[in-house]
N, C-alpha and C positions, 0 to 999 in steps of 0.2 A: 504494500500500500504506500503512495505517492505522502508526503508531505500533504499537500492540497487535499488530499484525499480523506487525510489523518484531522485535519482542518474543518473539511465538509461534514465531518459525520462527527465531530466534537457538537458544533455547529446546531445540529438535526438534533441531536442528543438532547441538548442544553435546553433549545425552543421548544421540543416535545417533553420536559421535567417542570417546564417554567408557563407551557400551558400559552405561547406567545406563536402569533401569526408572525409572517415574514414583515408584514408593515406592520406590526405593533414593533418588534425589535427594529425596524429600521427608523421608527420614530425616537425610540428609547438612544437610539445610537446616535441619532445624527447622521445617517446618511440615508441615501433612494434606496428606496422598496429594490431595484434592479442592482445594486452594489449587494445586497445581503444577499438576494438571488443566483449572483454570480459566486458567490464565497460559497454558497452552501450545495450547489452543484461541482463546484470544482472546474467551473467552464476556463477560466484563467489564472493565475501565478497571483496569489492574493497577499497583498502590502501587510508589513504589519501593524502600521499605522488602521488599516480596517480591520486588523483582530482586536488591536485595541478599543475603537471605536466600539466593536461589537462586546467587549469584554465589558463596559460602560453599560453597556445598553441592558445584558444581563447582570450587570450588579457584583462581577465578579475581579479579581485581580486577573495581569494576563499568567502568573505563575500560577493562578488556579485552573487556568483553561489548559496550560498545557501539563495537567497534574499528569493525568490519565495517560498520556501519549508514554510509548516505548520504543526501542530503537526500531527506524526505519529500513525497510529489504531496501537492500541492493540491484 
């Protein structure tokens, strides 16, 4: 599993615990409905300035988002 990938379903994970549409978090976050859309699909190489963002928006630190992540395949 890709980074992005590891990203997207952190993402998916979070908003289906927290009970949040893709515009409720994107409101919470400060950016477009289509910015969260693109993180949580994996469509492109996501900043971390928008995990922060989205880290905001869930109410969490980013060293909390990336608790759960393990090393990445090769």
């Amino acid at each position: 599993m890709t980074i992005n990938e590891k990203v997207s379903a952190r993402i998916k994970e979070l908003r289906a615990q927290k009970h949040l549409t893709a515009e409720k978090l994107a409101w919470y976050s400060d950016l477009s409905k289509s910015c969260v859309t693109y993180a949580e699909k994996a469509q492109r190489d996501i900043r971390l300035s928008t995990i922060e963002s989205i880290c905001k928006g869930f109410g969490i630190s980013i060293a909390e988002f990336f608790s759960t992540f393990t090393e990445l395949e090769k």
